[in-house]
BALOBA-1460 file (C-alpha; in Angstrom, 3 decimals):
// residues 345
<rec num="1" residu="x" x="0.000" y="0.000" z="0.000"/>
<rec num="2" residu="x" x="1.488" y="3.024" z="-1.048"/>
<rec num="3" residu="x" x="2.285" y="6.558" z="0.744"/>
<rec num="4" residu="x" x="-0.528" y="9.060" z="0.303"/>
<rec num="5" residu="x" x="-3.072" y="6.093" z="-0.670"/>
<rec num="6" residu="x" x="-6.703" y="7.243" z="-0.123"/>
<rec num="7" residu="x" x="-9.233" y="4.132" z="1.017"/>
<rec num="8" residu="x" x="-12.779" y="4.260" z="2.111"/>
<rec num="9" residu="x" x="-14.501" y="1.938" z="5.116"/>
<rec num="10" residu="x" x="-18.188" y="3.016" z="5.279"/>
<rec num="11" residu="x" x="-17.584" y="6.214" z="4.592"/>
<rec num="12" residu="x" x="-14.431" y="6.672" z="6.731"/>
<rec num="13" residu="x" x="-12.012" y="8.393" z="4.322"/>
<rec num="14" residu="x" x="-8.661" y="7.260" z="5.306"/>
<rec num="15" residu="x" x="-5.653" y="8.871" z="4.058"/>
<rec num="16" residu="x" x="-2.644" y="6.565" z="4.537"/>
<rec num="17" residu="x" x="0.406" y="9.099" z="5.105"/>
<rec num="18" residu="x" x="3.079" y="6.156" z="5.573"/>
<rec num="19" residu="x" x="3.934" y="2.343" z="4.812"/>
<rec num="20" residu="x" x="5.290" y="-0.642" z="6.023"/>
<rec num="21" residu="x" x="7.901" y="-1.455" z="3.825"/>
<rec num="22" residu="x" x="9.503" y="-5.263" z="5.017"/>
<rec num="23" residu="x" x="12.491" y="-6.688" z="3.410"/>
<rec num="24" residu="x" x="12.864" y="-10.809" z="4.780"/>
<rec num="25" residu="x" x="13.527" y="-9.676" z="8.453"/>
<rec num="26" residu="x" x="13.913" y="-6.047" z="7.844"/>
<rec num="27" residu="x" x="10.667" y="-3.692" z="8.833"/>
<rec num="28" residu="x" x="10.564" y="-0.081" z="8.219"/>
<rec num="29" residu="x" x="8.309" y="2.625" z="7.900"/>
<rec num="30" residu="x" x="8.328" y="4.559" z="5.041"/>
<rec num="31" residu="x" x="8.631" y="8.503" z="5.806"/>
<rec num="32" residu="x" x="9.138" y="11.865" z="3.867"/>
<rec num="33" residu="x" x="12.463" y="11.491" z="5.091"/>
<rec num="34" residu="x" x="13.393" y="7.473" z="3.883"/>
<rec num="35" residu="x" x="12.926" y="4.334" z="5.746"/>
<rec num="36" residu="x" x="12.800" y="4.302" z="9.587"/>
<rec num="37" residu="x" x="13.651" y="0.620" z="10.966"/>
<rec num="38" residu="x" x="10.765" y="-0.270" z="13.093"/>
<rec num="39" residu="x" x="13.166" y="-3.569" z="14.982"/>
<rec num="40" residu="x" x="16.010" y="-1.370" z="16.387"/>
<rec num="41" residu="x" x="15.000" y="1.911" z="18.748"/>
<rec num="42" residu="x" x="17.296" y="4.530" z="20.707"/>
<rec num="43" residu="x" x="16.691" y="3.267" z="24.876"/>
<rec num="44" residu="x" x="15.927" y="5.839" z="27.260"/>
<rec num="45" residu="x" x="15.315" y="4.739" z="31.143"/>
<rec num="46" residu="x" x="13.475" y="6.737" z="33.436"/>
<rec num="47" residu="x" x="13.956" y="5.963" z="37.128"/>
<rec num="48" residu="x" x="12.700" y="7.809" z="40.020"/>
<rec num="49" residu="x" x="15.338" y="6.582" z="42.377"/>
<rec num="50" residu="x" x="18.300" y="7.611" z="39.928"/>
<rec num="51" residu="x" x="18.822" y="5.065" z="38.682"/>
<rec num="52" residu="x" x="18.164" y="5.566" z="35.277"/>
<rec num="53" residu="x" x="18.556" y="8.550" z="32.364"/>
<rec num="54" residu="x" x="16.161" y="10.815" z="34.291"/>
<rec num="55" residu="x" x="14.053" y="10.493" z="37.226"/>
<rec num="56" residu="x" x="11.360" y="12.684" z="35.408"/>
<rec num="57" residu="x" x="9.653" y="11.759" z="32.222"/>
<rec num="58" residu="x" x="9.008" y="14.789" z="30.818"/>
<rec num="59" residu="x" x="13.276" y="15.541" z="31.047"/>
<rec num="60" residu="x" x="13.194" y="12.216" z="29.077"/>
<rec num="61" residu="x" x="10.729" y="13.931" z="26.125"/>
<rec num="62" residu="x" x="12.971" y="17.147" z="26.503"/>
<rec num="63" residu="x" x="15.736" y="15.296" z="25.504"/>
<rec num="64" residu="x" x="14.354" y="14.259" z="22.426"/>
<rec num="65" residu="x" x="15.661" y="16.142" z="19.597"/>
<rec num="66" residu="x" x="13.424" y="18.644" z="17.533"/>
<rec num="67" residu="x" x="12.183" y="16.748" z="14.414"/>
<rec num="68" residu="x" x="13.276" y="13.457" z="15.604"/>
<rec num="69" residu="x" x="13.830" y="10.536" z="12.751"/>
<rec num="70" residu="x" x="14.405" y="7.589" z="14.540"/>
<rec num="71" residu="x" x="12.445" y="5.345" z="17.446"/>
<rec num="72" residu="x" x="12.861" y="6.607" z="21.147"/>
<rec num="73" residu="x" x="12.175" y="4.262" z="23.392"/>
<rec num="74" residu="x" x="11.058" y="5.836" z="26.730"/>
<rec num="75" residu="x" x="11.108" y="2.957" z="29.478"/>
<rec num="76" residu="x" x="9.733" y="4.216" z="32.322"/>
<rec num="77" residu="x" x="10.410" y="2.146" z="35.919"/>
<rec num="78" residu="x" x="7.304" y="1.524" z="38.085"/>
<rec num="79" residu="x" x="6.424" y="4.684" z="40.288"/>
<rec num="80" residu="x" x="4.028" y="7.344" z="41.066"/>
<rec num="81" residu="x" x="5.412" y="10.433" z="38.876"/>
<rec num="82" residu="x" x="3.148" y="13.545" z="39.793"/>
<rec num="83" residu="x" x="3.697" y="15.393" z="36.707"/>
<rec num="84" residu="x" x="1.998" y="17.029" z="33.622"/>
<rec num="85" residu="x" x="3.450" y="15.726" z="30.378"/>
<rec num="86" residu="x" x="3.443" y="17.008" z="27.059"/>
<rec num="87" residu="x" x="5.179" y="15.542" z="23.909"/>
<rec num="88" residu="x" x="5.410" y="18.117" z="21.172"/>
<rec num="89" residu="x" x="4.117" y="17.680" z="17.571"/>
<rec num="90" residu="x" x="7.735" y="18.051" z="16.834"/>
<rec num="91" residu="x" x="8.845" y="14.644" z="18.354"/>
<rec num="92" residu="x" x="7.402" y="11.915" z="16.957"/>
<rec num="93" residu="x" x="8.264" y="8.494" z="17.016"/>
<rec num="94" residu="x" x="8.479" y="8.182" z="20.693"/>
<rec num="95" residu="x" x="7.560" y="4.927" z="22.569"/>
<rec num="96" residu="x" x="6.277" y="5.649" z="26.532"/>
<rec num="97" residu="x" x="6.376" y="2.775" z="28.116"/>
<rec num="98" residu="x" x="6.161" y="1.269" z="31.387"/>
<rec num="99" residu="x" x="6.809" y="-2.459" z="32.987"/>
<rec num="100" residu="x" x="3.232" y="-3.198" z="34.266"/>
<rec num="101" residu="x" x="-0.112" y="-0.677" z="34.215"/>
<rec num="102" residu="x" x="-0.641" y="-1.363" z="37.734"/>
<rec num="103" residu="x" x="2.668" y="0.507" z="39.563"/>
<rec num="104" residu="x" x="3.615" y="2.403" z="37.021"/>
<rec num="105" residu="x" x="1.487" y="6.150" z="37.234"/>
<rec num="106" residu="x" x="1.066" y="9.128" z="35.618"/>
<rec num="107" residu="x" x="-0.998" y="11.549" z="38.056"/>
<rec num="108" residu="x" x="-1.752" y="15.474" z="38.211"/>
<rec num="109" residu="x" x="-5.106" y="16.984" z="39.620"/>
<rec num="110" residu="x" x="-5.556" y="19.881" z="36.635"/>
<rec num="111" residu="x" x="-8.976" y="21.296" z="35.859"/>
<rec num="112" residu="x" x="-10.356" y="24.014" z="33.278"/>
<rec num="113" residu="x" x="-10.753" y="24.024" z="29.947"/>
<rec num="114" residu="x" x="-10.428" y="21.187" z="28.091"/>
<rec num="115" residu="x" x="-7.654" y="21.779" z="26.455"/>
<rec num="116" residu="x" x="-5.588" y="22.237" z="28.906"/>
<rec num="117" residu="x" x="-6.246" y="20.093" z="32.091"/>
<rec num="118" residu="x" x="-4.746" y="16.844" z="30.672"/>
<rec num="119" residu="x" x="-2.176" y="14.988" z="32.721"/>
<rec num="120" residu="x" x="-0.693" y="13.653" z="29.980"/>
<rec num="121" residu="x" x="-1.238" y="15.681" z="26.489"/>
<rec num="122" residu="x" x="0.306" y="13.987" z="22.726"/>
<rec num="123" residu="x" x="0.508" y="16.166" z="19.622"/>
<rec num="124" residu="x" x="3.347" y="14.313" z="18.204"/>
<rec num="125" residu="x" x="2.487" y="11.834" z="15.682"/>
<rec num="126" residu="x" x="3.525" y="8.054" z="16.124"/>
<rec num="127" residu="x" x="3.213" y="7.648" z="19.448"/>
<rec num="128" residu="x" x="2.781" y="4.941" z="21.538"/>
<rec num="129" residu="x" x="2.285" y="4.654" z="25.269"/>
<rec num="130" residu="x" x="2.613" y="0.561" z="26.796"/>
<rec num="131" residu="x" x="1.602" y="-0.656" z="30.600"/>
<rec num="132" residu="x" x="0.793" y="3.297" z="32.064"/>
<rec num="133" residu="x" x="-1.548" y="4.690" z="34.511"/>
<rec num="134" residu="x" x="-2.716" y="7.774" z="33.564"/>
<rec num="135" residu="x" x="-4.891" y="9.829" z="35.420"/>
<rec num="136" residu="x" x="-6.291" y="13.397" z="36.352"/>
<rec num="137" residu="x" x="-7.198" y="13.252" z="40.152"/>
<rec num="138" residu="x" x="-9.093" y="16.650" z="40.326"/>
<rec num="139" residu="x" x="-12.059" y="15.356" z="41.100"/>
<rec num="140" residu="x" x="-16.503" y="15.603" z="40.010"/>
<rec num="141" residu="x" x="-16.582" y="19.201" z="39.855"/>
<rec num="142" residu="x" x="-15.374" y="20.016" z="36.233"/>
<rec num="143" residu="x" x="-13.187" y="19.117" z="33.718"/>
<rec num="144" residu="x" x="-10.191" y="16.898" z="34.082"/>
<rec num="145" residu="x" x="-8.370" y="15.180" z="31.502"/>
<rec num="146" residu="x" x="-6.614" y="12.351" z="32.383"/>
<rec num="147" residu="x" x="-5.114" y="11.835" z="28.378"/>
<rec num="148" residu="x" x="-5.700" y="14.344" z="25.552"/>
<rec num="149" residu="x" x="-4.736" y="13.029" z="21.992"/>
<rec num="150" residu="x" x="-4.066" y="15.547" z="18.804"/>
<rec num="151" residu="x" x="-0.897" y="13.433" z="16.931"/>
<rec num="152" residu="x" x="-2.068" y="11.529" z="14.368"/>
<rec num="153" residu="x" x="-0.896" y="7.647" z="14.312"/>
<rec num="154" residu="x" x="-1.053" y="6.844" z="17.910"/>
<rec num="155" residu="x" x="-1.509" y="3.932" z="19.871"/>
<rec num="156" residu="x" x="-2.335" y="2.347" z="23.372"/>
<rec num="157" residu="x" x="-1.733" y="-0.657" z="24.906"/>
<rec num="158" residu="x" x="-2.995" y="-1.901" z="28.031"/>
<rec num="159" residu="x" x="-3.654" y="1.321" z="29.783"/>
<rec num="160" residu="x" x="-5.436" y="2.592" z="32.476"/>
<rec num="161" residu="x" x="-6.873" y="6.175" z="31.838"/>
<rec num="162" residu="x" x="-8.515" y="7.528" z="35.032"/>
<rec num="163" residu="x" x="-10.752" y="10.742" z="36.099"/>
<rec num="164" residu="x" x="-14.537" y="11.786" z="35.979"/>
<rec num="165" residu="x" x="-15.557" y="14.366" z="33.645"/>
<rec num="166" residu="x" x="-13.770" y="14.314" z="29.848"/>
<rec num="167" residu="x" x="-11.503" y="11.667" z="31.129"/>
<rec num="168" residu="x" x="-9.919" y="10.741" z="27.337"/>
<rec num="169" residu="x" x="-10.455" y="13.678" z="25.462"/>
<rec num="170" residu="x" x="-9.337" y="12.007" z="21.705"/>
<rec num="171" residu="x" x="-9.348" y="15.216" z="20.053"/>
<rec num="172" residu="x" x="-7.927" y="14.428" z="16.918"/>
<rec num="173" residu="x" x="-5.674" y="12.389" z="14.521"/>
<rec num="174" residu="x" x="-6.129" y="8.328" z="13.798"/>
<rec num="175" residu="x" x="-5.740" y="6.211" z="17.322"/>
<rec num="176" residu="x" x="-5.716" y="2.788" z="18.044"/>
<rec num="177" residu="x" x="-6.852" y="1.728" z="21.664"/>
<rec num="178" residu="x" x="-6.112" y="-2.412" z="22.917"/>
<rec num="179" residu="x" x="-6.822" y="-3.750" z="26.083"/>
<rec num="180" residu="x" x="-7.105" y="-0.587" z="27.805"/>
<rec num="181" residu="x" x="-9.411" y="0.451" z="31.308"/>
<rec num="182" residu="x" x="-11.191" y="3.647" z="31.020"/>
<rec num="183" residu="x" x="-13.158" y="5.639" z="33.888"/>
<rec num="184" residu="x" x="-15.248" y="8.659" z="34.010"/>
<rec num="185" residu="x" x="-18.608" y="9.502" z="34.191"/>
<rec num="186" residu="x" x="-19.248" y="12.198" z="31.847"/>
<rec num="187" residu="x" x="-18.407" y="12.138" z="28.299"/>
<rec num="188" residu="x" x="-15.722" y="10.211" z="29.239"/>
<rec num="189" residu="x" x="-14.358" y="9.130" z="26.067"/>
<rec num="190" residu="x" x="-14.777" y="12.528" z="23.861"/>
<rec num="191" residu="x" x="-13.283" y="14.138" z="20.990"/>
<rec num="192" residu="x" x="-13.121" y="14.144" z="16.970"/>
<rec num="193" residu="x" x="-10.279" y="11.838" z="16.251"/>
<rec num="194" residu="x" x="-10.918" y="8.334" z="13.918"/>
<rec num="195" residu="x" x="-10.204" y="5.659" z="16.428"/>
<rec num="196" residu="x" x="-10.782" y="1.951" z="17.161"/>
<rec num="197" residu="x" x="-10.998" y="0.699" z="20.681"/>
<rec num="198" residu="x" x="-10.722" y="-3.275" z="20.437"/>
<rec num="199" residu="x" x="-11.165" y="-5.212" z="23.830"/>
<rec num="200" residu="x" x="-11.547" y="-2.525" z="26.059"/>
<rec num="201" residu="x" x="-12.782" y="-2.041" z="29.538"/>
<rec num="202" residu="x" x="-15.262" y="1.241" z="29.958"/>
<rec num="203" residu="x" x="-15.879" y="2.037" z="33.356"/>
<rec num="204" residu="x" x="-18.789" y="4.138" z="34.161"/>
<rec num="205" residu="x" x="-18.929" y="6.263" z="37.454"/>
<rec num="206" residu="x" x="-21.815" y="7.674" z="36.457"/>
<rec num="207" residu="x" x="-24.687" y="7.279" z="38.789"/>
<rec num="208" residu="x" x="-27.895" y="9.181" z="36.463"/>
<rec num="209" residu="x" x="-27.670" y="8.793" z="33.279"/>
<rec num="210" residu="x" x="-23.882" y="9.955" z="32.517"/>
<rec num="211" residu="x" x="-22.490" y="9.758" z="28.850"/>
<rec num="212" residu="x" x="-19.644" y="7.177" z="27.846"/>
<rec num="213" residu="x" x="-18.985" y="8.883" z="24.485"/>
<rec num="214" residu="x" x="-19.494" y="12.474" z="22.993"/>
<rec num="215" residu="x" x="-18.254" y="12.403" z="19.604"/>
<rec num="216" residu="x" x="-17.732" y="15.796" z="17.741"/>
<rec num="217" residu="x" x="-17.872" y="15.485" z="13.945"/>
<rec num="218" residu="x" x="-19.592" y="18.627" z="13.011"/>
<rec num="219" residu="x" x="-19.822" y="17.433" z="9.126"/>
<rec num="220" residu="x" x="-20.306" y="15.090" z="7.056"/>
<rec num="221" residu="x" x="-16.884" y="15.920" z="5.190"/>
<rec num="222" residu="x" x="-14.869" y="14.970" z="8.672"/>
<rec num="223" residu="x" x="-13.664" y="11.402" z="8.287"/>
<rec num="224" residu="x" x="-13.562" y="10.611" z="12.109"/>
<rec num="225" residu="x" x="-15.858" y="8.729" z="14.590"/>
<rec num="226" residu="x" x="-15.384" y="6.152" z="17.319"/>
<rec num="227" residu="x" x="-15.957" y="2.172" z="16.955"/>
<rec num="228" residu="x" x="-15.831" y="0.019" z="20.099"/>
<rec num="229" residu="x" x="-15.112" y="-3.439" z="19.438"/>
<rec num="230" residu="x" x="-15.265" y="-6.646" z="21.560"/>
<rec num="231" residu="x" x="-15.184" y="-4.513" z="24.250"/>
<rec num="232" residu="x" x="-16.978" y="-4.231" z="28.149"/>
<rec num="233" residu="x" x="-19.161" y="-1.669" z="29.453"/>
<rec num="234" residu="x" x="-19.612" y="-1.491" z="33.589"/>
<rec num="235" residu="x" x="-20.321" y="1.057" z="35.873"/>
<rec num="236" residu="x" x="-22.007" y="1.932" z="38.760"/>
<rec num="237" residu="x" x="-25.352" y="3.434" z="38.314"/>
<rec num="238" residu="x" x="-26.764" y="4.096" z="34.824"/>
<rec num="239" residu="x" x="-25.167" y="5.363" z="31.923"/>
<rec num="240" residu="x" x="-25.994" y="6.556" z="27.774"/>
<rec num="241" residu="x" x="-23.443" y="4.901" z="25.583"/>
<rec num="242" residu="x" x="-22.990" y="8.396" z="23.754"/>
<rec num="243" residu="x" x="-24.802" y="11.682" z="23.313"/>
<rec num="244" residu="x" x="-24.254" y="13.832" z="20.019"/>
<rec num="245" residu="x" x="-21.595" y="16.810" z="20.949"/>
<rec num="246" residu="x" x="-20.998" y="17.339" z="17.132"/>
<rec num="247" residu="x" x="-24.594" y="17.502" z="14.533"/>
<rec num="248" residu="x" x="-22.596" y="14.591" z="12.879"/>
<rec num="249" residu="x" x="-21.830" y="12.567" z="15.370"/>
<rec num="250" residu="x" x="-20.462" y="9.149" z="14.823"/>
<rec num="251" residu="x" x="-20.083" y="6.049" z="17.214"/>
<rec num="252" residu="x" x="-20.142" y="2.223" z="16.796"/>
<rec num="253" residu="x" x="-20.276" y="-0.544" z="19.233"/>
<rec num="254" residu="x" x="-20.090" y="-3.678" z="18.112"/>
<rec num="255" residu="x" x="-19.736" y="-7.901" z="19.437"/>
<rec num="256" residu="x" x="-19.441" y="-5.285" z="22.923"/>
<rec num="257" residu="x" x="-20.617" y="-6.864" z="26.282"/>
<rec num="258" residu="x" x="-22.817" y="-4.269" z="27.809"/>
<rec num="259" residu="x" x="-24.234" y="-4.767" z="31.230"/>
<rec num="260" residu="x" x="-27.177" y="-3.347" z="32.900"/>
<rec num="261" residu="x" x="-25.240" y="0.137" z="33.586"/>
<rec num="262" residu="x" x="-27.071" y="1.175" z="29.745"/>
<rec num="263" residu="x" x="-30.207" y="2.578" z="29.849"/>
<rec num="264" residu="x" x="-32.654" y="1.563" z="27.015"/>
<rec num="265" residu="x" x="-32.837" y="4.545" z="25.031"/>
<rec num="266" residu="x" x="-29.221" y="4.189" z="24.648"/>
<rec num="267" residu="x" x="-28.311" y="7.319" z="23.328"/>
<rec num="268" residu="x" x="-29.112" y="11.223" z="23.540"/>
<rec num="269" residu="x" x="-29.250" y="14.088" z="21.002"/>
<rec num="270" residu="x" x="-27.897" y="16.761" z="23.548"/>
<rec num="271" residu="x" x="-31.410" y="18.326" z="23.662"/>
<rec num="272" residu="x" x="-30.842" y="19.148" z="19.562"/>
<rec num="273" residu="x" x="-33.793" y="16.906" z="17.656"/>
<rec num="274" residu="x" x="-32.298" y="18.354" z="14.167"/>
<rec num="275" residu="x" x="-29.280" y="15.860" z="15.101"/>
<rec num="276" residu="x" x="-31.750" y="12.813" z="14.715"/>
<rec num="277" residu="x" x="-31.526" y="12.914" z="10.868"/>
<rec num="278" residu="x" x="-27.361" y="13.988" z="10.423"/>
<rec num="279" residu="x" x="-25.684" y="11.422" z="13.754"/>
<rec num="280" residu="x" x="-24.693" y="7.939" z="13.423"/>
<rec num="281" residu="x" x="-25.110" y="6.121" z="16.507"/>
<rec num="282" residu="x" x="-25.048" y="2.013" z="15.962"/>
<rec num="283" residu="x" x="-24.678" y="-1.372" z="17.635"/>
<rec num="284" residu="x" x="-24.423" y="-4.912" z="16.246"/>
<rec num="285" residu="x" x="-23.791" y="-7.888" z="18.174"/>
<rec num="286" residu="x" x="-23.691" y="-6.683" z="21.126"/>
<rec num="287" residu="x" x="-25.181" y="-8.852" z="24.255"/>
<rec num="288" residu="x" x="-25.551" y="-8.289" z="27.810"/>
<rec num="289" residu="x" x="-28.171" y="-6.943" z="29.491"/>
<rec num="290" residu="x" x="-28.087" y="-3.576" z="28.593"/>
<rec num="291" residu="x" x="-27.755" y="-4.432" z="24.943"/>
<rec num="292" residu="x" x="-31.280" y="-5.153" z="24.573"/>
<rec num="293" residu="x" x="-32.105" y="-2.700" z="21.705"/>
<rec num="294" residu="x" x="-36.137" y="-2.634" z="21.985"/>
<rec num="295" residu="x" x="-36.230" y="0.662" z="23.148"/>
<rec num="296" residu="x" x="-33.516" y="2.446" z="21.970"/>
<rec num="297" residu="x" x="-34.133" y="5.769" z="20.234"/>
<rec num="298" residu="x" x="-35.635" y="5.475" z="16.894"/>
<rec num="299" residu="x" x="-32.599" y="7.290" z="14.981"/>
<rec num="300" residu="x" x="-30.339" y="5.015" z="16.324"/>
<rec num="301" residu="x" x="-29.128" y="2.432" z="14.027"/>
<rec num="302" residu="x" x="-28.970" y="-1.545" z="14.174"/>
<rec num="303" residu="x" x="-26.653" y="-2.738" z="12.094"/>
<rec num="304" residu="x" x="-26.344" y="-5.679" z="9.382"/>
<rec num="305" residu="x" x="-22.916" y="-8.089" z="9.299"/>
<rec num="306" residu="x" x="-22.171" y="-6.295" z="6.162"/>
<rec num="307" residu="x" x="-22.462" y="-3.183" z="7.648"/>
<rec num="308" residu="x" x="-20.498" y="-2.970" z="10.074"/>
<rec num="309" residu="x" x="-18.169" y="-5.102" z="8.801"/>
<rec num="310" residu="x" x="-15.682" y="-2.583" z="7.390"/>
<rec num="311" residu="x" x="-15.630" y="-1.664" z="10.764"/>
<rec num="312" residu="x" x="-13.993" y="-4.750" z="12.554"/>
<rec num="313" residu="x" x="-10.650" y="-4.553" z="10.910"/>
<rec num="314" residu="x" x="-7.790" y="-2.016" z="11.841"/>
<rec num="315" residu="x" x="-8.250" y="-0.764" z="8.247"/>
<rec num="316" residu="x" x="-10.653" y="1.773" z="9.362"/>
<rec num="317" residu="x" x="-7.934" y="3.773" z="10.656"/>
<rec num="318" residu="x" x="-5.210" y="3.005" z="8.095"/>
<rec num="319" residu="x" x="-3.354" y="1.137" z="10.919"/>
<rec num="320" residu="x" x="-1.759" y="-1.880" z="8.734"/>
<rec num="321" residu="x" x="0.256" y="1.025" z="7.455"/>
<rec num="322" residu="x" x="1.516" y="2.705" z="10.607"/>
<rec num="323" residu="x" x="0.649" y="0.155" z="13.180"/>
<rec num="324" residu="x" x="4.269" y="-1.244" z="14.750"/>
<rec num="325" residu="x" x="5.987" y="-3.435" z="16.446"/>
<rec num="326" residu="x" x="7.721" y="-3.398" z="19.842"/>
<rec num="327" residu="x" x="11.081" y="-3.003" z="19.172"/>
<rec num="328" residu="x" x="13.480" y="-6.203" z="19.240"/>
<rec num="329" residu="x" x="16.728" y="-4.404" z="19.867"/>
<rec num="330" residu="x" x="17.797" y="-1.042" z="21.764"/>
<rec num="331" residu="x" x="20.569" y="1.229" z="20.908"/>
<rec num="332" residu="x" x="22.508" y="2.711" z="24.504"/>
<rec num="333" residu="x" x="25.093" y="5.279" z="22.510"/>
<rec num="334" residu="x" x="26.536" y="2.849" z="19.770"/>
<rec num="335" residu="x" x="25.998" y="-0.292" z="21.298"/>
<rec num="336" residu="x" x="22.941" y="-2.570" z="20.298"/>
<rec num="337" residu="x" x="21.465" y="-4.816" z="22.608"/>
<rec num="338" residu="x" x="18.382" y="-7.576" z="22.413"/>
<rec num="339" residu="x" x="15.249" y="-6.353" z="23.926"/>
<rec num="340" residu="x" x="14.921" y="-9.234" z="26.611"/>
<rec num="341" residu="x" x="18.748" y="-8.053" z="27.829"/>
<rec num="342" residu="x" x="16.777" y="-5.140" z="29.744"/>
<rec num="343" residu="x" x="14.077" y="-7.614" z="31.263"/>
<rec num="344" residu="x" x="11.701" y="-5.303" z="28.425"/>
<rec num="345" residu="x" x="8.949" y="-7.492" z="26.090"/>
């Protein structure tokens, strides 16, 4: 598939901006600057007690050099790092990873607008963050972003996003979401990037009627929208599985386990009828007892196999062509090392 390749998935538009290029063993990425080899990445340690690079992680993203061409490799050692971290549009390529989700935490306690209250914040492209607790500890009052996402081409793995109001605010960009935990109450997963979340835990805190999603597509020319797949809705009171913040809306859940946390109207127009006609908010295969779709709202959609799918493949977001590997080897200076010599997989 070739760089600047344009394919459609049910009306997704999907620009593909780079390509896996593999030669026998060899895997690269093809850039506007030549071939970046996806096996071998640059090894940075963070390390509270010293023992490492830095002790902070955002000295670790400093260090990163302006326009960065190569894969950084962020390890970050378990520990509670009470910071506010931002990684610039101009560093991309950068890995953030910890050992295991569970010890190793991200945590600040911001609040305002939305733009600016996230504990962690990406607007580099090709990012990936591995095994982190992130999470905005601010409280039910207002806003609090525990993760804000603007890079395009970034992906999570088997994190735990935390807060209560706007707690992943996936603004924009193409994202890819596995195996992560995410908690919040209202429009907790929000935003107007093109992502697929596949075997996800949602968490609602919500006890009335709170909103998992609020998707912001405000035309039909926007190629973005959410799809939930295989994934697993709790919470603890009741909860809407989206409400339209954008007149186009756009939200999928599908073969999703939804328990009793859903109220049967499902969904909610943000007091705007005119959205009925212009949103697309649909399920298929979905069981559980709050997947009963009986009395869901009439402009809510149930969809065929062949509908959705298009939808059940990481093609949606162009991620066969961006989508990488871990890294098999790390460079310290000009040494190379395998991966499993620093206890990383």
């Amino acid at each position: 598939m070739g760089t600047g390749a344009m394919k459609i998935y049910n009306g997704f538009a999907v620009l593909l901006l780079v390509e896996i290029v593999v030669f026998g063993s060899f895997m690269a990425v093809r850039t506007a600057t030549g071939l970046l080899d996806m096996s071998t990445s640059l090894l940075v340690r963070v390390d509270p007690s010293g023992n490492g690079d830095f002790k902070k992680i955002q000295d670790a993203i400093d260090s990163v050099p302006s326009n960065n061409s190569e894969l950084v490799f962020i390890w970050v050692k378990p520990g509670t790092y009470r910071e506010k971290v931002v990684v610039p549009a101009d560093k991309p390529f950068i890995t953030l990873s910890g050992t295991k989700t569970s010890n190793t935490i991200i945590t600040w306690g911001d609040t305002g607008e939305i733009i600016d209250s996230a504990t962690l914040s990406v607007f580099a492209s090709d990012f990936v963050g591995r095994f982190l607790t992130i999470q905005n500890t601010f409280g039910t009052s207002g806003k609090a972003v525990a993760l804000r996402v603007v890079g395009d081409r970034a992906a999570f793995y088997g994190c735990r996003i935390l807060s209560y109001q706007d707690t992943l605010f996936d603004d924009t960009g193409r994202h890819y979401y596995s195996r992560c935990y995410i908690e919040g109450a209202t429009d907790f997963i929000c935003g107007n990037a093109a992502s697929l979340f596949e075997r996800c835990h949602l968490h609602s805190l919500s006890k009335v009627d709170g909103a998992i999603t609020a998707q912001h597509r405000n035309s039909p020319s926007e190629d973005t929208g959410f799809t939930f797949l295989r994934c697993k809705i709790t919470g603890v009171g009741t909860a809407l599985l989206g409400r339209a913040w954008g007149a186009y809306s756009r939200v999928v859940f599908s073969l999703t386990y939804m328990s009793s946390v859903i109220v049967p109207q499902g969904w909610d127009d943000w007091g705007d009828q005119s959205k009925h006609s212009t949103v697309y908010f649909g399920e298929s295969q979905c069981y559980g007892p709050g997947a009963n779709v009986t009395k869901r709202v009439q402009w809510s959609k149930s969809l065929s196999n062949e509908e959705v799918a298009p939808l059940l493949t990481m093609d949606m977001i162009g991620g066969p062509s961006w989508l990488r590997p871990t890294p098999t080897h790390f460079k310290r200076g000009s040494t190379i090392i395998p991966a499993n010599a620093n206890g990383n997989n």
